[in-house]
VOPAGU-2260 file (C-alpha; in pm, 1 decimal, decimal comma):
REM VOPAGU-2260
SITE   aa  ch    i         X         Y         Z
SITE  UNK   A    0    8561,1   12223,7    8349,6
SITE  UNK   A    1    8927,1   12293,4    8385,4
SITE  UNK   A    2    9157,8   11953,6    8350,6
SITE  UNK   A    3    9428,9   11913,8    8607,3
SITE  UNK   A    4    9805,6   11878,8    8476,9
SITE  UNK   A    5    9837,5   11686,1    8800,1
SITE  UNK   A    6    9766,5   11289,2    8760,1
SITE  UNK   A    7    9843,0   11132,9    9115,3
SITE  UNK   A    8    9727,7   10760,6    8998,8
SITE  UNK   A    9    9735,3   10598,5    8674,0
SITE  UNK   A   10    9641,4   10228,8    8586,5
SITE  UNK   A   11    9842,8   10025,6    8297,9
SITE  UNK   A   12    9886,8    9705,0    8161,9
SITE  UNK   A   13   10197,8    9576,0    8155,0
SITE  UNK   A   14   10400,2    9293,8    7990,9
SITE  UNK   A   15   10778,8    9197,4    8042,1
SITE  UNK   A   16   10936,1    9071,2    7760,2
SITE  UNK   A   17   11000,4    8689,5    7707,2
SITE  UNK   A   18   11348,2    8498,1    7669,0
SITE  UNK   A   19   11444,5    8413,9    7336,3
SITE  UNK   A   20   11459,3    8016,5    7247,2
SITE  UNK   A   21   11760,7    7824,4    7243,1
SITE  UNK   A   22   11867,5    7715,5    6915,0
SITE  UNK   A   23   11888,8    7331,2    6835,6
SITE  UNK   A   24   12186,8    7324,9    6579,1
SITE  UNK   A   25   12498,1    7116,4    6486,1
SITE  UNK   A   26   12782,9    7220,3    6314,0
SITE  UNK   A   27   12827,5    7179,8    5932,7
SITE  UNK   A   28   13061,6    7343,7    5688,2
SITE  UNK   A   29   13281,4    7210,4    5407,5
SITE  UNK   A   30   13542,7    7067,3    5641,9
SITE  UNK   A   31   13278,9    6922,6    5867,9
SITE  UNK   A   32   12975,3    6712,7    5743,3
SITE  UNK   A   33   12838,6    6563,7    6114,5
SITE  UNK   A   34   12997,2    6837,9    6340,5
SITE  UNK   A   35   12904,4    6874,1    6739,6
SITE  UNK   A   36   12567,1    7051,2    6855,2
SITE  UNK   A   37   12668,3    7462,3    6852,3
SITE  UNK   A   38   12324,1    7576,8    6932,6
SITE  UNK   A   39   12360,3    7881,2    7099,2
SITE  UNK   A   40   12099,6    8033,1    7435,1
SITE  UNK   A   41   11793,0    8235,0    7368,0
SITE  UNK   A   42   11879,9    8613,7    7464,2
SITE  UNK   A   43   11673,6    8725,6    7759,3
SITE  UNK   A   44   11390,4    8946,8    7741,9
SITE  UNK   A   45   11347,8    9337,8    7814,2
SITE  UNK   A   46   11273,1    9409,6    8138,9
SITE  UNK   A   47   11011,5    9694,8    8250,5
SITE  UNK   A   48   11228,3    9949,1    8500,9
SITE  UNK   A   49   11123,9   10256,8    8711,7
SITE  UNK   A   50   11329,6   10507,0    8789,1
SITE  UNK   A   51   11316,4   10828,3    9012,6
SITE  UNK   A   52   11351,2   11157,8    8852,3
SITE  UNK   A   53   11304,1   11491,8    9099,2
SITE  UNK   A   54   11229,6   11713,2    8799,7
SITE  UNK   A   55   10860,0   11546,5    8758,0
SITE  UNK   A   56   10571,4   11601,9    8978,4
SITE  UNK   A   57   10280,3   11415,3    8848,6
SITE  UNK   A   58   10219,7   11070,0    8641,7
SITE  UNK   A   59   10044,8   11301,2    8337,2
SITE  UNK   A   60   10323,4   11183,2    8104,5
SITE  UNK   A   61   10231,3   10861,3    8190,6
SITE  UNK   A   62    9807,1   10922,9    8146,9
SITE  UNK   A   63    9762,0   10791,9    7787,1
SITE  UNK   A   64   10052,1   10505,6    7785,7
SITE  UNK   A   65    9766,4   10236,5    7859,5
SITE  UNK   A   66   10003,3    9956,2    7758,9
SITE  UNK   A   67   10392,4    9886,5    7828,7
SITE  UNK   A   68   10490,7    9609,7    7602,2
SITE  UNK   A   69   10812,4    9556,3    7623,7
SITE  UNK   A   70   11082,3    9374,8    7349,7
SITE  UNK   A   71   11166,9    8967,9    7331,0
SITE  UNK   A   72   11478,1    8816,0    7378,5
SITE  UNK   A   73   11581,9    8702,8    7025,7
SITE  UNK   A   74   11649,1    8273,5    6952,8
SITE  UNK   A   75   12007,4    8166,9    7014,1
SITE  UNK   A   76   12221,7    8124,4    6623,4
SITE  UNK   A   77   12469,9    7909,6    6504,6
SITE  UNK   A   78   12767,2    7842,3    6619,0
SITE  UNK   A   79   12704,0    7917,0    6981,9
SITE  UNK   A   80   12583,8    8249,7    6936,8
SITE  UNK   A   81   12356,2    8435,9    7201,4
SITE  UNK   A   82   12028,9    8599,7    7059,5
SITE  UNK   A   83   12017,9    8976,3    7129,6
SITE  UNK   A   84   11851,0    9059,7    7464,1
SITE  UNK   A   85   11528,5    9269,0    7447,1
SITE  UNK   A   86   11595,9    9666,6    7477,2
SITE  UNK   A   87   11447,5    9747,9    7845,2
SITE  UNK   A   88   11214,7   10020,6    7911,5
SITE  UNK   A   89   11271,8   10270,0    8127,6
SITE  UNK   A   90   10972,1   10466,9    8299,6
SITE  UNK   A   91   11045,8   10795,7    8453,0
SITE  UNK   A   92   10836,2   10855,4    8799,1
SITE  UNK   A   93   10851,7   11141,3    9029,7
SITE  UNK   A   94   10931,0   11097,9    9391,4
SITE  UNK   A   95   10720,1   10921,1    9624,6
SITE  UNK   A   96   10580,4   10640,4    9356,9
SITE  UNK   A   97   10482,4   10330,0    9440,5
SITE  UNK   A   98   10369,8   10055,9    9192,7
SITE  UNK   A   99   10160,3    9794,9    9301,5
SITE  UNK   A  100    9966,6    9496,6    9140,8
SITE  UNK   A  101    9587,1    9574,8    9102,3
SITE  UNK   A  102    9483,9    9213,3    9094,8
SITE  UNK   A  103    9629,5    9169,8    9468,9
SITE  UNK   A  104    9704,1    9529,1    9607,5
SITE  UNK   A  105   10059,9    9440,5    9637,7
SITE  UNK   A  106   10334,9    9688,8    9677,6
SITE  UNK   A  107   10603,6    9605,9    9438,9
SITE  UNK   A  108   10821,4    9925,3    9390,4
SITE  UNK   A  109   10850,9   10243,7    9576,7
SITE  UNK   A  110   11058,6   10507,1    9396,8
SITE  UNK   A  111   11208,2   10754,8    9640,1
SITE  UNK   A  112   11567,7   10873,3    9545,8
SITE  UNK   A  113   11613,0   11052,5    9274,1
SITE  UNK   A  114   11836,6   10844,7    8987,6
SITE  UNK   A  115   11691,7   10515,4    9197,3
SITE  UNK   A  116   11609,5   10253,5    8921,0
SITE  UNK   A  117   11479,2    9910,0    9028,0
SITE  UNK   A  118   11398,6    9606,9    8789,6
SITE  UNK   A  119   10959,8    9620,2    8852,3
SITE  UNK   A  120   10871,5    9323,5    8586,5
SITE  UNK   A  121   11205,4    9149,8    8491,3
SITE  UNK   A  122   11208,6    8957,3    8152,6
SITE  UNK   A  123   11198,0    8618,4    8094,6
SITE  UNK   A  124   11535,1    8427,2    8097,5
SITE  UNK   A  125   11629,1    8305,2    7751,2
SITE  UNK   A  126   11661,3    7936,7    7671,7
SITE  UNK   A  127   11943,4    7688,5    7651,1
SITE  UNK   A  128   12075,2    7603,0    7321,3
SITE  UNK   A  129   12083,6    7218,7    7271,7
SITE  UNK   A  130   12516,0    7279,6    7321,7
SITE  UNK   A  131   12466,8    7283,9    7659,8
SITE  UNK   A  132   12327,2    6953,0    7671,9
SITE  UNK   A  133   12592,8    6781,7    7512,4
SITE  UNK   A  134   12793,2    6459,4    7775,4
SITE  UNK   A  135   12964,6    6188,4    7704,3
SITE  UNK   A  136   12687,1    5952,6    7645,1
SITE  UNK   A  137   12476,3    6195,5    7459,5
SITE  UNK   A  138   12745,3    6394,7    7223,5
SITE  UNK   A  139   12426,7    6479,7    7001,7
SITE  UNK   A  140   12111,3    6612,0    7205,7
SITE  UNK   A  141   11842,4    6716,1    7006,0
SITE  UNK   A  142   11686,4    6928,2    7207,9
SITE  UNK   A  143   11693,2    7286,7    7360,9
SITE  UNK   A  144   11487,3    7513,1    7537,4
SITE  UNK   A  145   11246,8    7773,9    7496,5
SITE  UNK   A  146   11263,2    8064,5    7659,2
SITE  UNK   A  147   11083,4    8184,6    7984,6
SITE  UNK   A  148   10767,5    8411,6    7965,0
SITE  UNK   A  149   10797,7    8745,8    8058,3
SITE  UNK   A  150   10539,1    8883,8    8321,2
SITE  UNK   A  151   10182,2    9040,6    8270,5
SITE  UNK   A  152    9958,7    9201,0    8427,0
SITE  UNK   A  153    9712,3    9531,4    8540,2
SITE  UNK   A  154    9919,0    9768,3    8739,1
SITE  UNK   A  155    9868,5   10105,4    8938,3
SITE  UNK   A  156   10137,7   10322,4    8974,9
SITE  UNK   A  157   10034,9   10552,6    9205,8
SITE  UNK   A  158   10201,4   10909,7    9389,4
SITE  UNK   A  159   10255,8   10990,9    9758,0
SITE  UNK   A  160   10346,7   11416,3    9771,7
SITE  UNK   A  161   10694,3   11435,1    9925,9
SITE  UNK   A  162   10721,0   11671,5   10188,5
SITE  UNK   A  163   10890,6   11788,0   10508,3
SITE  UNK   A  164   10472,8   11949,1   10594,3
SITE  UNK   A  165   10104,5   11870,3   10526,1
SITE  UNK   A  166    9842,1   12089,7   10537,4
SITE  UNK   A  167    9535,6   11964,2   10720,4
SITE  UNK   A  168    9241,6   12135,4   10730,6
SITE  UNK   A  169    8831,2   12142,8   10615,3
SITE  UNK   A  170    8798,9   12306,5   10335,9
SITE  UNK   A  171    8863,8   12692,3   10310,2
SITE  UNK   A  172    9085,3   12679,8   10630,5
SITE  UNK   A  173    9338,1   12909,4   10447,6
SITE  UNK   A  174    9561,0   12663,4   10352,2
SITE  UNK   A  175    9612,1   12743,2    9965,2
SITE  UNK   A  176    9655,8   13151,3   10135,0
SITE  UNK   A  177    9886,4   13019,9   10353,7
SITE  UNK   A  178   10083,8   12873,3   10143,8
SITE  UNK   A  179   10106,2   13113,3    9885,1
SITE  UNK   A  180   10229,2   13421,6   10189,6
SITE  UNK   A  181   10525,1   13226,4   10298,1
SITE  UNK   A  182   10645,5   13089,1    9993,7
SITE  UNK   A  183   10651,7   13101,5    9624,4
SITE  UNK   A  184   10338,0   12884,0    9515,1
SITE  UNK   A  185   10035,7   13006,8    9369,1
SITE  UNK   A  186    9785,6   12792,1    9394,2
SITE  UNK   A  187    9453,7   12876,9    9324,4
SITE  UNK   A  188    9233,8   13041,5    9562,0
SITE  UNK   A  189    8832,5   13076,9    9619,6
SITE  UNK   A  190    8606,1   13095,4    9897,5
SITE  UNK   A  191    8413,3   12777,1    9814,0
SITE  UNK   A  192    8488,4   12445,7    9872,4
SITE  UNK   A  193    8776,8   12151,6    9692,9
SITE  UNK   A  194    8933,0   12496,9    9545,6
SITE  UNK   A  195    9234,9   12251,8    9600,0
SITE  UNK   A  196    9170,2   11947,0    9441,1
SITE  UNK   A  197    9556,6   11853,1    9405,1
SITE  UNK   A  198    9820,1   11913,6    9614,4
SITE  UNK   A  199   10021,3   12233,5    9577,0
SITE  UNK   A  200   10428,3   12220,4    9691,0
SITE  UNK   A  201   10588,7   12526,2    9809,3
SITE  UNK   A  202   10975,7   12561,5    9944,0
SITE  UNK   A  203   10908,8   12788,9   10216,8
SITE  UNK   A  204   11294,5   12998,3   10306,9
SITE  UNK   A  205   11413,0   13019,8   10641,8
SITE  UNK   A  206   11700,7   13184,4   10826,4
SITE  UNK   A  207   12072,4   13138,4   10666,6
SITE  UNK   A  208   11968,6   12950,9   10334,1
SITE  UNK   A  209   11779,9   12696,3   10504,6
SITE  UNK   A  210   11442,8   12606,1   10386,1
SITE  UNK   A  211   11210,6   12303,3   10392,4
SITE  UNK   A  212   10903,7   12167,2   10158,8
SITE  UNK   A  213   10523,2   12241,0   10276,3
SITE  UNK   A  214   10248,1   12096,3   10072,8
SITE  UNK   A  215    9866,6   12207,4   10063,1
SITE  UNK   A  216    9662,8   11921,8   10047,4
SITE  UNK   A  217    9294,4   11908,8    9892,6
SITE  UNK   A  218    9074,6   11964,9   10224,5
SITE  UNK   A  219    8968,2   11715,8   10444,1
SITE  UNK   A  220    8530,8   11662,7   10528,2
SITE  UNK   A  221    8373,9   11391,0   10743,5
SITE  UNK   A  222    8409,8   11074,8   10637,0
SITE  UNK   A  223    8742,8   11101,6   10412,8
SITE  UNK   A  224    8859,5   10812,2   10538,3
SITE  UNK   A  225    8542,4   10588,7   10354,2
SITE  UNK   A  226    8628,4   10770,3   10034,0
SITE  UNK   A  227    8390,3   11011,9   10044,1
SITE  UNK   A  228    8482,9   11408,8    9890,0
SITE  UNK   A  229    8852,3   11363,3    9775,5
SITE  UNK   A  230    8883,4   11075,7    9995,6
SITE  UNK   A  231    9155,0   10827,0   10013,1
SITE  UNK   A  232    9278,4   11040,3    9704,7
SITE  UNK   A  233    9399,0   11347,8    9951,2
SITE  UNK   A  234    9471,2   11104,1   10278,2
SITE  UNK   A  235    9702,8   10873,6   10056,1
SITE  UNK   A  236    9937,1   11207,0   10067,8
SITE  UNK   A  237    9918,3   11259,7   10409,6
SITE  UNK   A  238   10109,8   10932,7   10431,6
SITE  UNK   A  239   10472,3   11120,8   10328,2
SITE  UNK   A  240   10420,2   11438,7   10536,5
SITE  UNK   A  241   10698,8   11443,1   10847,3
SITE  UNK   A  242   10503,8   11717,7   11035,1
SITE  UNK   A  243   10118,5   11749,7   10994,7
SITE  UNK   A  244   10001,6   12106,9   11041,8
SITE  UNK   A  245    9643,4   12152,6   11091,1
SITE  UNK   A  246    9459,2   12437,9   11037,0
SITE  UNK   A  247    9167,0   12551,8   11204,6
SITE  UNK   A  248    8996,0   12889,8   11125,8
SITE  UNK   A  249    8928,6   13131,1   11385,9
SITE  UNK   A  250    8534,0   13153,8   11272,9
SITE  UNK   A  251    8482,5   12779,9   11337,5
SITE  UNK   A  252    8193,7   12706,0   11586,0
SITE  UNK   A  253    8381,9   12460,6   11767,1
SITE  UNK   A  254    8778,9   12436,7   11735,2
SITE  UNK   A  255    8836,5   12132,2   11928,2
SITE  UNK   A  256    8556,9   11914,0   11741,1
SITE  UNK   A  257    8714,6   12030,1   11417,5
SITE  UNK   A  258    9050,0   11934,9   11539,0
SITE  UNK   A  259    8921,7   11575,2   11677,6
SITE  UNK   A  260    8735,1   11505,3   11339,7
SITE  UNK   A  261    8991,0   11572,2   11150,4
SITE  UNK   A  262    9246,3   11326,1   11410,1
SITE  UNK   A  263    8946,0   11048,1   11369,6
SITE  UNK   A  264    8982,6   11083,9   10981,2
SITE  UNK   A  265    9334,3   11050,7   10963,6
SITE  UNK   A  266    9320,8   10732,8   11241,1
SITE  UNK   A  267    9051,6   10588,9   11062,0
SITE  UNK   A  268    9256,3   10542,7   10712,7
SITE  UNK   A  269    9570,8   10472,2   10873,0
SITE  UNK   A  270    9629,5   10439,7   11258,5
SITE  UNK   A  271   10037,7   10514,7   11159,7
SITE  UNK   A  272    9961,3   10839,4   11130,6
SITE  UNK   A  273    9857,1   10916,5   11476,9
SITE  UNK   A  274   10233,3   10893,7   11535,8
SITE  UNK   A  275   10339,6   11205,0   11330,3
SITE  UNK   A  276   10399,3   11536,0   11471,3
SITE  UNK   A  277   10152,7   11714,5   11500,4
SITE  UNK   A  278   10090,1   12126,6   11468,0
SITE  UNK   A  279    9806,5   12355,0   11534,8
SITE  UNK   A  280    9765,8   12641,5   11398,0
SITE  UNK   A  281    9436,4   12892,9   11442,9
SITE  UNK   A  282    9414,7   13077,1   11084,2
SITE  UNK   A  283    9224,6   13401,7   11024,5
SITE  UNK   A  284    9307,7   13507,3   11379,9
SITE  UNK   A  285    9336,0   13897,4   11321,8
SITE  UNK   A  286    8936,7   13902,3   11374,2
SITE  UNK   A  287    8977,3   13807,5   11713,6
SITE  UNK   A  288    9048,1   14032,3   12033,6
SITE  UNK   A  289    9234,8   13899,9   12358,7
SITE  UNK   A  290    8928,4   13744,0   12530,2
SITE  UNK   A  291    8822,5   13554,8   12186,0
SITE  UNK   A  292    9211,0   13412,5   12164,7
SITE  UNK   A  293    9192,0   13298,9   12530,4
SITE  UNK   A  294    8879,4   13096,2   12509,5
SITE  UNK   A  295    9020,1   12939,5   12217,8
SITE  UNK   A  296    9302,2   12851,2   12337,2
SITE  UNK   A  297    9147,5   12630,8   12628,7
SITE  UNK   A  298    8978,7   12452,8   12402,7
SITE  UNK   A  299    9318,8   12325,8   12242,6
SITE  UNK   A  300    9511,4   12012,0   12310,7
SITE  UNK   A  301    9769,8   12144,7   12595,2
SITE  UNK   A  302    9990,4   11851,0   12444,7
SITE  UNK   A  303   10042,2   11951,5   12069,1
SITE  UNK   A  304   10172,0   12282,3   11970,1
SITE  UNK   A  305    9942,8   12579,3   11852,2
SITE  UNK   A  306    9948,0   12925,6   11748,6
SITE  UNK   A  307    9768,8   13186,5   11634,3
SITE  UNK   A  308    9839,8   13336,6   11266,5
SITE  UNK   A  309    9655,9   13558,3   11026,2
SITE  UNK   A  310    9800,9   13517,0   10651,6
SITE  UNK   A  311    9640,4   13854,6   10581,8
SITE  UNK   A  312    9815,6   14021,3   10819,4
SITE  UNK   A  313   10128,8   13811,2   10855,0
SITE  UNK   A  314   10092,6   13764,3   11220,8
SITE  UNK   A  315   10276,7   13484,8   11385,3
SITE  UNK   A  316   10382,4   13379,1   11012,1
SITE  UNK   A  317   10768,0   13420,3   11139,0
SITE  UNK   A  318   10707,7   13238,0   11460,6
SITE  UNK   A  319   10494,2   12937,3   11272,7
SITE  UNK   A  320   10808,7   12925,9   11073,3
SITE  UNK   A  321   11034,1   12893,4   11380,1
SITE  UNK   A  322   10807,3   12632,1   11499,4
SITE  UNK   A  323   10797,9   12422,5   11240,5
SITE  UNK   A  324   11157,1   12415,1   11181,6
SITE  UNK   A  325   11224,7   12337,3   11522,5
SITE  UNK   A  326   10918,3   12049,6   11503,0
SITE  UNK   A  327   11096,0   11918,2   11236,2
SITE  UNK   A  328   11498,4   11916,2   11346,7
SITE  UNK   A  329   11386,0   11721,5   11688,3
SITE  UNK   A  330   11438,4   11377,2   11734,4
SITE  UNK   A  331   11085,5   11184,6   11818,6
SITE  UNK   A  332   11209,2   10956,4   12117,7
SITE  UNK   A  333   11095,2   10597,2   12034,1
SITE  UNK   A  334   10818,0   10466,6   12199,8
């Protein structure tokens, strides 16, 4: 069985480092024989950071680093010195991350801009050395403290495609042709189903330089939204998408109850999405003559924009293009 380069979830353990102790120390030398406490702080310990780099795709570099341990904060010296502080590690995520905590579900981190680095499991503060405990009535404390535990813990850092346009569509809709006719992707194509079983990104080019992202996104079958085929796995993408363009094949038996599965899906694993803009578009249509076109088209939504294209053919490819660009440079009035 072929292995996939592209990892969209990966689960770790994880542990911040802890603060270095504080030192309990007084002063002696040659010259001094009961000097003043001089114990200096713990240093603090490493903290775990993410940060967003637009050159990776996937978590795959990530797949067999089951365990981020990161560095202690060394014990405060003599003379009031400060223990090193633990060297932080930075973890390099593509767009479109999010961490969260797998004991609660919690989102912690989302990673969108490239460069973007956020603190996700800060180290533990180093202690006091006892010279910070030293007043007038107690010129000789003889203690310090230690230094704070870092934090631990099972985490999932997990990948949300970034892109201006999602795919949606049953499997072998066209999408993976589709994609590869109107831009540079290749993704793999077959006439059976879950060819795409990870999401393909293409930069599809438009008039004067302009262009914008499209993504084909593993197909969608009854009952996605309770896990079953790719599941949450391929909805979880749908999440980014600005513009959701679905794609219905001209040979379906009924166009409208593939369109309103597909909606009931995507409501039933996140309502939100109902609010996206939405575009229909009938693929495969250069088997169908004038009267076949018009019956479809009653059967369509008269609220949500369609076309008809064929990918062999290129027909309406230009005008989807126009459409979507247009789709996608209009303000959505607030409800």
């Amino acid at each position: 069985m072929e292995k996939s380069n592209f990892v969209d979830q990966i689960r770790i353990f994880c542990r911040s480092g802890h603060g270095g102790p504080g030192k309990r120390h007084f002063m002696r030398n040659k010259l001094t024989a009961l000097g003043g406490p001089d114990g200096g702080d713990g240093g603090r310990g490493a903290h775990i950071i993410l940060k967003g780099n637009r050159n990776l795709w996937t978590l795959l570099h990530l797949r067999y680093y089951k365990n981020v341990l990161a560095e202690d904060g060394e014990g405060g010296g003599d003379n009031n010195k400060t223990g090193r502080f633990g060297k932080d590690i930075v973890i390099e995520v593509p767009l479109g991350t999010i961490a969260r905590d797998e004991e609660t579900g919690a989102q912690e981190v989302e990673i969108l801009n490239d460069g973007q680095e956020v603190i996700w499991m800060p180290g533990g503060k180093g202690g006091l050395g006892n010279s910070n405990f030293a007043t007038s009535t107690n010129q000789a404390p003889e203690y310090a403290q230690p230094g704070l535990p870092g934090l631990e813990g099972w985490k999932v850092l997990e990948l949300k495609v970034l892109a201006d346009v999602g795919l949606v569509g049953f499997p072998n809709a066209g999408k993976s042709t589709l994609l590869s006719v109107i831009t540079a992707a290749k993704p793999k194509i077959a006439d059976y189903a879950f060819t795409t079983i990870t999401p393909n990104l293409g930069m599809v080019e438009y008039r004067d330089g302009k262009s914008f992202c499209i993504a084909d996104l593993p197909g969608i079958i009854e009952g996605a939204a309770e896990g079953k085929g790719l599941g949450h796995r391929f909805l979880r993408h749908i999440e980014r998408n600005s513009i959701l363009l679905f794609l219905i094949p001209a040979d379906s038996n009924d166009h409208r109850k593939e369109f309103d599965i597909l909606v009931s899906e995507l409501e039933q694993y996140n309502a939100e999405l109902l609010h996206k803009q939405f575009v229909i578009a009938i693929s495969k249509s250069d088997m169908l003559d004038d009267e076949l076109t018009a019956a479809i088209k009653k059967e369509l939504p008269e609220d949500i924009p369609h076309l008809f294209i064929s990918s062999v053919t290129n027909k309406g490819l230009t005008e989807l293009k126009d459409m979507l660009w247009k789709v996608l440079n209009t303000p959505v009035d607030p409800e």
